[in-house]
Backbone as CSV, one residue per row, in Angstrom:
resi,resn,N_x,N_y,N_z,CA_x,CA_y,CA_z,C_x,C_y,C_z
1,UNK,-8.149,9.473,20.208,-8.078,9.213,18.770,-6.983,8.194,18.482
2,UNK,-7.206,7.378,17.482,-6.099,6.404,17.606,-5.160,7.045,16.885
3,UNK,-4.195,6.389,16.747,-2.567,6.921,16.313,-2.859,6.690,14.743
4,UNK,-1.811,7.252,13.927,-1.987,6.744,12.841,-0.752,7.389,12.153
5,UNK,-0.380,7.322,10.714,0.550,7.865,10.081,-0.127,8.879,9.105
6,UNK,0.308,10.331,8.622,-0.017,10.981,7.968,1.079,11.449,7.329
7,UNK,1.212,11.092,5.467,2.235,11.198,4.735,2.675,12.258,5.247
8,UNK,4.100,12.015,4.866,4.544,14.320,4.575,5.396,14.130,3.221
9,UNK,4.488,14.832,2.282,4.367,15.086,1.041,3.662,16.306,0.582
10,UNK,3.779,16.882,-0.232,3.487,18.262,-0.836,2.170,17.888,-1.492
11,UNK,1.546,17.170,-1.023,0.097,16.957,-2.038,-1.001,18.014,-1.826
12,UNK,-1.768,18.302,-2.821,-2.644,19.543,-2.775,-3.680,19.712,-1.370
13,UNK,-4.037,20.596,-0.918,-4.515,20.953,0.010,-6.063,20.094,0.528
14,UNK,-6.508,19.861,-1.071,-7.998,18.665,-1.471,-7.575,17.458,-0.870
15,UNK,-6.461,16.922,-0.511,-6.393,15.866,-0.961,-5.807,15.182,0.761
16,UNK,-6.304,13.920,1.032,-6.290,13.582,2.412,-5.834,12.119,2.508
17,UNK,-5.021,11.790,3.073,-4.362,10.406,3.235,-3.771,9.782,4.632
18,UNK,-3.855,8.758,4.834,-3.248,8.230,6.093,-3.008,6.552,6.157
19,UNK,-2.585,6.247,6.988,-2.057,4.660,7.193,-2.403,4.634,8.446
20,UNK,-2.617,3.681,8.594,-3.294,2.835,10.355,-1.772,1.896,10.912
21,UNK,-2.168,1.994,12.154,-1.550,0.957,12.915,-2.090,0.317,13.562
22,UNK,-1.834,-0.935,14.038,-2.373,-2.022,13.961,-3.069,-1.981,16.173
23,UNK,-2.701,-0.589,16.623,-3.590,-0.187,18.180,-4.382,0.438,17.574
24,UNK,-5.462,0.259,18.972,-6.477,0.889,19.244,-7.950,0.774,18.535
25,UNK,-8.037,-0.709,18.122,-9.392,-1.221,17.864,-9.358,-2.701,18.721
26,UNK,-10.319,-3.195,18.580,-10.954,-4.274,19.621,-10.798,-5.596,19.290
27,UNK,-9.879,-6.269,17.924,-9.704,-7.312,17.770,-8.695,-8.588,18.622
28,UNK,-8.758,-9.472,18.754,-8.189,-10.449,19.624,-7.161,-10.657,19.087
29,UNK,-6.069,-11.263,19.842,-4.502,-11.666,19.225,-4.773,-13.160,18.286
30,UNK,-4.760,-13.234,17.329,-3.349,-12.681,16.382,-3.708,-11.193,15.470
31,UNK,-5.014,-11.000,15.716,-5.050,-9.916,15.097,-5.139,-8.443,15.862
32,UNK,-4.820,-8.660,17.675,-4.964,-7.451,17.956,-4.204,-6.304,17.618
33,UNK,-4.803,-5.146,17.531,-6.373,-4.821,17.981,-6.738,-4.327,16.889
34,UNK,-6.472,-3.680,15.932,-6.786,-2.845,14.698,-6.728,-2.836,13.739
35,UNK,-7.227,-4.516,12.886,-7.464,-5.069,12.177,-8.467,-4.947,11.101
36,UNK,-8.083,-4.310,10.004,-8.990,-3.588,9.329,-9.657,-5.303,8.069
37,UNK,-9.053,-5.788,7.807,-8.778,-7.219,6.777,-9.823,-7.823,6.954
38,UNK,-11.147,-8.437,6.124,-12.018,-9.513,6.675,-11.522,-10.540,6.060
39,UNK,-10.653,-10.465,5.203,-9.973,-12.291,5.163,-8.698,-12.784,6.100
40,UNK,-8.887,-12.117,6.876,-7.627,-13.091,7.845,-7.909,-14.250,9.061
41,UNK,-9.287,-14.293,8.697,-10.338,-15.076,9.694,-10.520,-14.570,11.262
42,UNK,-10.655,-12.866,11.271,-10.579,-12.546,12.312,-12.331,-12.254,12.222
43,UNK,-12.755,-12.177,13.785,-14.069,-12.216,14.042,-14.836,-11.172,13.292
44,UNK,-15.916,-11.029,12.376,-16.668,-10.310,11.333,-16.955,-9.061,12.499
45,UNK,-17.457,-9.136,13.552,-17.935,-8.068,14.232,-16.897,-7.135,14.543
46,UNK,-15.561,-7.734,15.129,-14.451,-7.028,15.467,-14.023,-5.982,14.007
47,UNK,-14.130,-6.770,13.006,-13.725,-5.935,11.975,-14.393,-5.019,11.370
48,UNK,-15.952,-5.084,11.313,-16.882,-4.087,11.205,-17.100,-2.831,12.096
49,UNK,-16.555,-3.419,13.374,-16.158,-2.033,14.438,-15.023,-1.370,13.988
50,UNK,-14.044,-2.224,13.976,-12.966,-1.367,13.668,-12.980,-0.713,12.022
51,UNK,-13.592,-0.944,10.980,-13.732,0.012,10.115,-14.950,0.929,10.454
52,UNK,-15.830,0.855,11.627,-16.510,2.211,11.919,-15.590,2.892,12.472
53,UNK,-14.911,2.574,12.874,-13.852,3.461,14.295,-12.946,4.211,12.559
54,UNK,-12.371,3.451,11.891,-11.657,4.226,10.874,-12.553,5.043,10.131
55,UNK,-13.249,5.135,9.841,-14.233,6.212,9.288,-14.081,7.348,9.780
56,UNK,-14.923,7.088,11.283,-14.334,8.227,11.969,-13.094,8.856,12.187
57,UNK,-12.494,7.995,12.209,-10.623,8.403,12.277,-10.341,9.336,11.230
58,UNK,-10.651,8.607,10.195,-10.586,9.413,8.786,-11.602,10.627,8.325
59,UNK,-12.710,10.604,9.645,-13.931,11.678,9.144,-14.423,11.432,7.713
60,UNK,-14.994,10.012,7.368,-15.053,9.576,5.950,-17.248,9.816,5.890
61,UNK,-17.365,10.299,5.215,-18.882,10.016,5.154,-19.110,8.407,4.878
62,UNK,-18.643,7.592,3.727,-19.077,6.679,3.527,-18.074,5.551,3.753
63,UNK,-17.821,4.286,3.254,-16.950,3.671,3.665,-16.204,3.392,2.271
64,UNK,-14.801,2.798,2.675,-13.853,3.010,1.447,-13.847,1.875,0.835
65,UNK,-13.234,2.260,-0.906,-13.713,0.957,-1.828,-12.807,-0.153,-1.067
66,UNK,-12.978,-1.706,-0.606,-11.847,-2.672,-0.021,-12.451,-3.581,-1.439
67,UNK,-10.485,-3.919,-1.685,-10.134,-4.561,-2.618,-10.128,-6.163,-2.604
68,UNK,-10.415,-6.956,-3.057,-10.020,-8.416,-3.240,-8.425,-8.348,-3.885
69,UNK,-7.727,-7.616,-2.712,-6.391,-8.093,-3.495,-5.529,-9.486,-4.045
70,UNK,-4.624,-10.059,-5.141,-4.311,-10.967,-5.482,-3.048,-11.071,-6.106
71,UNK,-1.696,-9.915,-5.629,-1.054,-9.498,-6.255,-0.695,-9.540,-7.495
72,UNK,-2.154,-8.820,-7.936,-1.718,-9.298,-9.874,-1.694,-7.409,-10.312
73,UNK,-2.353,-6.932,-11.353,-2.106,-5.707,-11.947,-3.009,-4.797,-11.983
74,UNK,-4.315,-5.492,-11.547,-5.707,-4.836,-12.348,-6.151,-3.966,-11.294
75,UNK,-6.089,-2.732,-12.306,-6.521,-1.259,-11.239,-8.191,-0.881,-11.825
76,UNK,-9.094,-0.303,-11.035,-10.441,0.012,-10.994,-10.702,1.030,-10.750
77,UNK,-11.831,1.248,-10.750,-11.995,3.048,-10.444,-12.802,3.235,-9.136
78,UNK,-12.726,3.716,-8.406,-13.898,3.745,-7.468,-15.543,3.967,-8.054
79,UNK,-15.562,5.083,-8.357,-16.846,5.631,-9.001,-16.950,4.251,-9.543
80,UNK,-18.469,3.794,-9.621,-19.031,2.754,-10.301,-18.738,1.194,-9.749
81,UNK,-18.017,1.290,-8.912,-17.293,0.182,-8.616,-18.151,-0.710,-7.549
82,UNK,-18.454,-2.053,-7.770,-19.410,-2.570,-6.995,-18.906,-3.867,-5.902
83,UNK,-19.066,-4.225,-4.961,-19.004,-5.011,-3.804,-17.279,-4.649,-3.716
84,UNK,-16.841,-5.884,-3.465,-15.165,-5.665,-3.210,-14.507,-6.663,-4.443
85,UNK,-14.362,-5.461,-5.708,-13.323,-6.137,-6.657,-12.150,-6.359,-6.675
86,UNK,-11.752,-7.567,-7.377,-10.582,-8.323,-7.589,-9.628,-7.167,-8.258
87,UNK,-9.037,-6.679,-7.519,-7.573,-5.517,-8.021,-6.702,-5.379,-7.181
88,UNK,-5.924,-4.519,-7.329,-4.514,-4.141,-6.513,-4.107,-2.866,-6.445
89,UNK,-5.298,-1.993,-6.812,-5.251,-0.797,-7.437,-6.313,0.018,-7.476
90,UNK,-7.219,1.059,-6.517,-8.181,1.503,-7.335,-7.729,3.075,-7.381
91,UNK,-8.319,4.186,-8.146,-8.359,5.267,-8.616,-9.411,6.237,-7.923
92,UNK,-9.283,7.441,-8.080,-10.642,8.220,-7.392,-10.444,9.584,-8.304
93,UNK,-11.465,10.250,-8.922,-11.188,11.453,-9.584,-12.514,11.782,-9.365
94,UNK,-13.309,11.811,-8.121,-14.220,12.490,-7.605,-14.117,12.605,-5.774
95,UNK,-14.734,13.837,-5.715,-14.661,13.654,-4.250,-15.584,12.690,-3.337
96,UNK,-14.602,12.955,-2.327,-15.430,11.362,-1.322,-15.515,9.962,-1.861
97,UNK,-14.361,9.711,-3.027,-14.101,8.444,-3.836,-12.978,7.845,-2.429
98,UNK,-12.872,7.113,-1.932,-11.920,6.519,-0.969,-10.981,5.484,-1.770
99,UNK,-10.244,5.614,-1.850,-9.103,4.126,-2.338,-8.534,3.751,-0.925
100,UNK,-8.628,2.685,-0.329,-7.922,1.505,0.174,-6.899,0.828,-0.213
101,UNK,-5.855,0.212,0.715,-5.136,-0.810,0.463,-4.999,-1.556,1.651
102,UNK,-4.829,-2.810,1.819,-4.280,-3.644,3.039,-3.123,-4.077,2.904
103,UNK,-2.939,-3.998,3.739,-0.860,-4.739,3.949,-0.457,-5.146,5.055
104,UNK,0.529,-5.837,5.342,1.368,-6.110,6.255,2.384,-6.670,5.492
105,UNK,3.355,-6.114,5.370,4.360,-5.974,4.934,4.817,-5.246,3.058
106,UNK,4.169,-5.889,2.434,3.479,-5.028,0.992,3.763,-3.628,1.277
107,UNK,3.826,-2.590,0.146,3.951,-1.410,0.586,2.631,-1.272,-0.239
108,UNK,2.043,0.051,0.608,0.863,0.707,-0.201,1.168,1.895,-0.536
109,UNK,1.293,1.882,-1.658,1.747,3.400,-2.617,0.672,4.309,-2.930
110,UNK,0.810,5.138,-2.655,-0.364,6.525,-3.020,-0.167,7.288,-4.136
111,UNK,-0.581,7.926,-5.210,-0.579,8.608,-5.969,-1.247,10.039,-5.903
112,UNK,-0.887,11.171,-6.263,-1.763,12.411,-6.093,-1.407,12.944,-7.424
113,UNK,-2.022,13.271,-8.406,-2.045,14.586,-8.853,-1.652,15.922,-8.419
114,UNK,-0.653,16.822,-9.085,-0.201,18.115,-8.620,-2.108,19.259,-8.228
115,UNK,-2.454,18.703,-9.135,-3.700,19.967,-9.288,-4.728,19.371,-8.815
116,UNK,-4.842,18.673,-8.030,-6.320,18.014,-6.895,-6.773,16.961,-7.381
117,UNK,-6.902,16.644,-8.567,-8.018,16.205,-9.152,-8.316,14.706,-9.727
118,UNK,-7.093,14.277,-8.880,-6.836,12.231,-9.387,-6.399,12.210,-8.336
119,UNK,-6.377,11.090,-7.465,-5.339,10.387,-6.664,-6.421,8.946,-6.662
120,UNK,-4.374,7.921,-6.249,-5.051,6.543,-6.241,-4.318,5.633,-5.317
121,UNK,-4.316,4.289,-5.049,-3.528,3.781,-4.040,-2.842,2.503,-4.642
122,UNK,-1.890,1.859,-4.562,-1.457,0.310,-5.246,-1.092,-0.569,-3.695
123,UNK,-1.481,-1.722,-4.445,-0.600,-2.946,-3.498,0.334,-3.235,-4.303
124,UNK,1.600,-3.010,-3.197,2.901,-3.509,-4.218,3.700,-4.503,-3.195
125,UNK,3.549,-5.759,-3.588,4.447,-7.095,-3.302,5.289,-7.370,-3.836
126,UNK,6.315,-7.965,-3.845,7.217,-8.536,-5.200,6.875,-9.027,-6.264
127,UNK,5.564,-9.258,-5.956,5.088,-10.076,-7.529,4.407,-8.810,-7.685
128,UNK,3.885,-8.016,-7.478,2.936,-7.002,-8.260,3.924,-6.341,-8.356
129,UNK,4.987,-6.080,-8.076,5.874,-4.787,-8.856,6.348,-5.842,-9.801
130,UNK,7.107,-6.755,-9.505,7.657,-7.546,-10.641,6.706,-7.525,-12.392
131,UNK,5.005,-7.820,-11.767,4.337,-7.945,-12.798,3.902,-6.487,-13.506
132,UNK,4.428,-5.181,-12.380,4.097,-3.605,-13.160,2.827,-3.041,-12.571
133,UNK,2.474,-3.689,-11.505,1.208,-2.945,-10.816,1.492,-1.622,-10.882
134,UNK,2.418,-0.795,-10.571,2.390,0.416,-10.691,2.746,1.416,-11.847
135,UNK,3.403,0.460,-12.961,3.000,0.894,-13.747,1.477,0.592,-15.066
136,UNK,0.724,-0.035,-14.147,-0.168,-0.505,-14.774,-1.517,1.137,-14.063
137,UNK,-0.938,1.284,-12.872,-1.506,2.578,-12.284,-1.675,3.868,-12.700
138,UNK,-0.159,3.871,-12.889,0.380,5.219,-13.883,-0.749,5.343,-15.158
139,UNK,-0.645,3.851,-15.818,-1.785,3.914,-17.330,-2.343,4.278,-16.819
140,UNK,-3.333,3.824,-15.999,-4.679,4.098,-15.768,-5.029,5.834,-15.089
141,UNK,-4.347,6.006,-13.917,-4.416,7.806,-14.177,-4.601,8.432,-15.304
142,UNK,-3.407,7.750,-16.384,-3.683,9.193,-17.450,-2.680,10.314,-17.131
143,UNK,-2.179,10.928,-16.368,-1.557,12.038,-16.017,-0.108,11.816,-16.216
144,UNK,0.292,13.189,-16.845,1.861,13.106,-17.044,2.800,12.839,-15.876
145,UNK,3.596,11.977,-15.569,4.299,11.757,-14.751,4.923,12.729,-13.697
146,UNK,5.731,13.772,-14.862,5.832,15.167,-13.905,4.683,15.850,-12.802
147,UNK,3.263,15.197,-13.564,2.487,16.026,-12.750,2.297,15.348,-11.694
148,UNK,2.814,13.802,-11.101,2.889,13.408,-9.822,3.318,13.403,-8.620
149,UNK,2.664,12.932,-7.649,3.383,13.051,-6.640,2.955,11.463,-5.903
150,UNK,3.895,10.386,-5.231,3.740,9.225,-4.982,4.641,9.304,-3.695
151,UNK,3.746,8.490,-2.395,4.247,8.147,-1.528,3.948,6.701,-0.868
152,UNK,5.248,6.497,-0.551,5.323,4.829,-0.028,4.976,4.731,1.213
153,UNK,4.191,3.730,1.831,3.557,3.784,3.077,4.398,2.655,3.864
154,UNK,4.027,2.036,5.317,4.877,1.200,5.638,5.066,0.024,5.107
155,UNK,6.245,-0.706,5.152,6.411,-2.217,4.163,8.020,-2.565,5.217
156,UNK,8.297,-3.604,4.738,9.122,-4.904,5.250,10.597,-3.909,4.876
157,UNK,11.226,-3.914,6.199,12.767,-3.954,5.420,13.183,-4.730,4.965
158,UNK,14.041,-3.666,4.394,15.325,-4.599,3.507,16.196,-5.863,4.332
159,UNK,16.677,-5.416,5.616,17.660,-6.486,5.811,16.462,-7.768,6.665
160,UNK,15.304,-7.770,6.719,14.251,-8.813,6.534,13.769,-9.484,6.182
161,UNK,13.403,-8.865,4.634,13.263,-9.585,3.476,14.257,-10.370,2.627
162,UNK,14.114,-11.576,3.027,14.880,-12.322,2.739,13.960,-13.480,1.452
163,UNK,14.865,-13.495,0.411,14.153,-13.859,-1.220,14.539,-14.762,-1.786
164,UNK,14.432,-15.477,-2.845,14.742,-16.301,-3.353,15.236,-15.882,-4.797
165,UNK,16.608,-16.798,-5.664,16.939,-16.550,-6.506,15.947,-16.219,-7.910
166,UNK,14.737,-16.827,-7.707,13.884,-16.389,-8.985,13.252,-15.277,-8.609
167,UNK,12.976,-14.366,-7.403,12.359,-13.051,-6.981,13.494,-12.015,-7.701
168,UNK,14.667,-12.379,-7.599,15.756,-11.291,-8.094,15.635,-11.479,-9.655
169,UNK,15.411,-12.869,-10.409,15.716,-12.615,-11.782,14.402,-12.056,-12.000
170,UNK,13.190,-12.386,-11.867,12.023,-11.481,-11.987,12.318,-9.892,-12.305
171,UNK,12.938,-9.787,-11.192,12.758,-8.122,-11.578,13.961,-7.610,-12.769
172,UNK,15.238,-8.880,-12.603,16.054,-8.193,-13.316,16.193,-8.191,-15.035
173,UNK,15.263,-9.144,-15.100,14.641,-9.782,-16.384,14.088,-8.324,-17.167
174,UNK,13.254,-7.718,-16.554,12.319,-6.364,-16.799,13.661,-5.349,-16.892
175,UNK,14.237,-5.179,-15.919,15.491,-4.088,-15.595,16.674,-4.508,-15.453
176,UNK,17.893,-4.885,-15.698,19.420,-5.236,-14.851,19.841,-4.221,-14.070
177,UNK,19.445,-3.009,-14.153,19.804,-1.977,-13.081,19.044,-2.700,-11.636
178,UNK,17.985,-3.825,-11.596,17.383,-3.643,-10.507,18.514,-4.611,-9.168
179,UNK,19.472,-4.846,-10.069,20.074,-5.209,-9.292,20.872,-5.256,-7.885
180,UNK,20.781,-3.638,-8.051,21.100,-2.777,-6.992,20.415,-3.037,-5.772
181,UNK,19.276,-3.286,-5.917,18.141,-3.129,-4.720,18.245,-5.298,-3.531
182,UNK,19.446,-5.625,-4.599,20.027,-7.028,-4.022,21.172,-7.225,-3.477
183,UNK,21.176,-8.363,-1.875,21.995,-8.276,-1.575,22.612,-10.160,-1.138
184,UNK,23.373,-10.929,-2.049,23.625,-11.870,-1.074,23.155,-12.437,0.184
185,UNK,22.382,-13.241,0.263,22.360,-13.340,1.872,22.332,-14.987,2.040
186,UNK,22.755,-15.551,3.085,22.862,-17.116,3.483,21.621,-18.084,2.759
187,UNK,22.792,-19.613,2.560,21.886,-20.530,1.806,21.632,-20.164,0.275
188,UNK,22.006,-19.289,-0.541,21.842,-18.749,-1.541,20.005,-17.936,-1.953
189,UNK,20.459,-17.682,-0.574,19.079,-16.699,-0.736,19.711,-14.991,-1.061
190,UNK,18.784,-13.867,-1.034,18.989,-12.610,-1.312,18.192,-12.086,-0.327
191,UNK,18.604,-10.623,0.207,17.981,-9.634,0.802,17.731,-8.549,-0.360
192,UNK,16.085,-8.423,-0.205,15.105,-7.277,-1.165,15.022,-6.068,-0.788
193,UNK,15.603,-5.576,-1.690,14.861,-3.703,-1.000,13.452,-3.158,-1.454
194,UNK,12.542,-3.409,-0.815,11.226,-4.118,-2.271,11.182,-2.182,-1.944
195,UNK,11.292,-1.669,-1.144,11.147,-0.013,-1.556,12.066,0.636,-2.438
196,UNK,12.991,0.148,-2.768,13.848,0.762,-2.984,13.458,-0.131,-4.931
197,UNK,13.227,-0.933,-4.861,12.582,-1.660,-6.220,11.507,-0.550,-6.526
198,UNK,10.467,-0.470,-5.700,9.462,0.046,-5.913,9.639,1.612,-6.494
199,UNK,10.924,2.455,-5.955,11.646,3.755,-6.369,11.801,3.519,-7.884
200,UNK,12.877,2.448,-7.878,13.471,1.890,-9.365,12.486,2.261,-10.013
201,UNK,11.476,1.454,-9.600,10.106,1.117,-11.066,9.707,2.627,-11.532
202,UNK,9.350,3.125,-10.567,8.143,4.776,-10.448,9.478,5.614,-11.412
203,UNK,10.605,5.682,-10.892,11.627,6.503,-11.360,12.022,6.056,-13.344
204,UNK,11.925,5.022,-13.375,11.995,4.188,-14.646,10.882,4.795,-15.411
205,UNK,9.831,4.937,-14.622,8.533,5.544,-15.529,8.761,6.903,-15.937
206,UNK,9.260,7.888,-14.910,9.350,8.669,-15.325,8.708,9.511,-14.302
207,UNK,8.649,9.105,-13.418,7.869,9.848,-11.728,9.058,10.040,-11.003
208,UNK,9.224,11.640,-10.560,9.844,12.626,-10.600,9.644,12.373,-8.863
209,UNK,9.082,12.475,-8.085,8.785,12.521,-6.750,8.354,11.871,-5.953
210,UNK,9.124,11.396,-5.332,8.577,9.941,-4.327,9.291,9.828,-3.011
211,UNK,7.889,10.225,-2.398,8.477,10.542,-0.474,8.381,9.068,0.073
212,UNK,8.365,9.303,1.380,8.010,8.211,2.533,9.110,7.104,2.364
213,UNK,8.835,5.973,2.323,9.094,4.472,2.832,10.600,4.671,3.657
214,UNK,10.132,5.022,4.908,10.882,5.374,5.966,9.974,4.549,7.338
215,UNK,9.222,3.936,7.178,8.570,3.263,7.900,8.441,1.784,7.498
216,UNK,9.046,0.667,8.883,9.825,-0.719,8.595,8.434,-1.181,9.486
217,UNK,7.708,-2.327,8.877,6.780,-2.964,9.599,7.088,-4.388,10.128
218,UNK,8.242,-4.938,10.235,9.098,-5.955,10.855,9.592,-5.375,11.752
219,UNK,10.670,-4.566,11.941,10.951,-4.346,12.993,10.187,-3.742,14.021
220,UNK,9.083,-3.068,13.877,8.285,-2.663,14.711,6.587,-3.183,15.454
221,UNK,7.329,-4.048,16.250,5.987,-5.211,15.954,4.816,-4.234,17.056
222,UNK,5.280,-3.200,18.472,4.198,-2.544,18.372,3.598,-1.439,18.010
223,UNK,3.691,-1.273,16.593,3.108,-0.235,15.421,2.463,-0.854,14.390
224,UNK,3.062,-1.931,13.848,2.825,-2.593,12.436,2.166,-4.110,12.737
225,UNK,1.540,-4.868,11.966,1.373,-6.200,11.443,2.743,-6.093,10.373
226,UNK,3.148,-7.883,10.483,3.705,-8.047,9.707,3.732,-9.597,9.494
227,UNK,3.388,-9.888,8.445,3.383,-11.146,7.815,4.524,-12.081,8.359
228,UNK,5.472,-11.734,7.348,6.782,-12.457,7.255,7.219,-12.483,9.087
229,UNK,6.936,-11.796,10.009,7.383,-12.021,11.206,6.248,-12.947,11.858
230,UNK,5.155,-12.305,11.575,3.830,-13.234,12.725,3.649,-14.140,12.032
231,UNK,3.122,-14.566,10.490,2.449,-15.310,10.008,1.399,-15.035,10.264
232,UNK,-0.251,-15.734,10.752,-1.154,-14.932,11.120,-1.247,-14.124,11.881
233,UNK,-2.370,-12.819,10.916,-1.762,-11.383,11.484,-2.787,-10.637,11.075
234,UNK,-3.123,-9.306,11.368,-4.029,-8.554,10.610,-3.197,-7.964,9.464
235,UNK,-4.581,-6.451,9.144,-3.853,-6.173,8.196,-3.984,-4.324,8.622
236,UNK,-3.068,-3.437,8.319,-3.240,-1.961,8.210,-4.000,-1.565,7.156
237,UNK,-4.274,-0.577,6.883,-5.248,-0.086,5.820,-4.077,1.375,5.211
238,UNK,-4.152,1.942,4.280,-3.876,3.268,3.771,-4.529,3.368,3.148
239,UNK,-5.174,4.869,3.055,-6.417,5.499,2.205,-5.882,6.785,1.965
240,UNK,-6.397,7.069,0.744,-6.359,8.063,-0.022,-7.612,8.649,-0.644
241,UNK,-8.402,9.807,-0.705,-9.150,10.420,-0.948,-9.081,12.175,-1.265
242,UNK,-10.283,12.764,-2.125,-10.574,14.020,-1.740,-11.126,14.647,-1.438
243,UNK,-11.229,15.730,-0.935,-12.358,16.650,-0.656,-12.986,17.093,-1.274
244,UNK,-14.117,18.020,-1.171,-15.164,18.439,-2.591,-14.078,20.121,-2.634
């Protein structure tokens, strides 16, 4: 069985989630091997295997909604949802609804409901938190904040991410507390804590509980893809779903 990550979070017993690493499917370097992404120009067949192989991984009956991500705001629902829409965000409040995300380096944030019955997934980049993807998520649930539970999947460290002076006023423009999550770094650049941003934001809303982002996809080049280190690269997947 291939390896994979499985949150540890208190989410209801319905409710089933995991993150991939980038072993144990059949794609060629730059994307070996477990390349879930069909826009990274990796071979169509390799990637159609390797999302049968995740199905199974995941024991999924059908296959999960994949997003045209564009780091902008717009969240969707699964139910009803047709080919692969333009979002950063989809929702599930039926069972066997799958939400997806792709990343390499991005964090993919999960959402659960305390009582089974919502969960959803975000792409969060610097520009989609900057622009409120997750709180554009939060709207779209519907559910009181208290009643959440949100976990951060793998993404870029901090002392990696290395930014530019308009990435810091972005966020601090929205918040001046976000300042915290900045650090000086050479050439008049900054080091991002884009998890630790991503805390800021959820906590700002008013979301009470937020596990994970304890997993660095730069430093670990054999576990993770990562952008900012490879340049071309695949991508991991995190999914979120429920049971009937």
């Amino acid at each position: 069985m291939n390896e994979h990550i499985t949150p540890e979070w208190p989410a209801p017993e319905n409710v089933r989630a995991l993150s991939t690493v980038r072993n144990g499917g059949v794609s060629h370097a730059p994307f070996d091997s477990f390349n879930l992404a069909a826009h990274v120009e990796d071979e169509p067949s390799h990637v159609l295997e390797n999302r049968n192989r995740l199905r199974a991984l995941a024991g999924l009956a059908g296959e999960p909604l994949w997003l045209r991500q564009v780091h902008g705001t717009q969240v969707v629902r699964v139910a009803g949802a047709v080919g692969e829409p333009v979002a950063d965000a989809a929702i599930a409040d039926g069972p066997e609804q799958v939400c997806a995300i792709l990343t390499a380096d991005c964090i993919p944030v999960l959402f659960a409901s305390r009582d089974g019955t919502r969960v959803a997934a975000a792409h969060a980049g610097w520009r989609g938190l900057a622009a409120g993807v997750l709180e554009a998520t939060l709207d779209a649930l519907a559910i009181a904040t208290e009643e959440l539970l949100v976990w951060l999947g793998p993404a870029i460290e901090f002392e990696h991410f290395e930014v530019g002076g308009e990435v810091r006023e972005a966020f601090l423009a929205h918040d001046p507390g976000a300042a915290s999550a900045f650090v000086p770094h050479t050439g008049g650049k900054w080091l991002a804590d884009l998890c630790g941003l991503a805390r800021l934001r959820l906590t700002r809303a008013g979301v009470e509980e937020v596990y994970g982002g304890e997993w660095g996809t730069y430093r670990d080049r054999r576990r993770f893809f990562s952008h900012r280190r490879d340049g071309r690269c695949g991508r991991m997947a995190t999914l979120i779903w429920m049971y009937r």
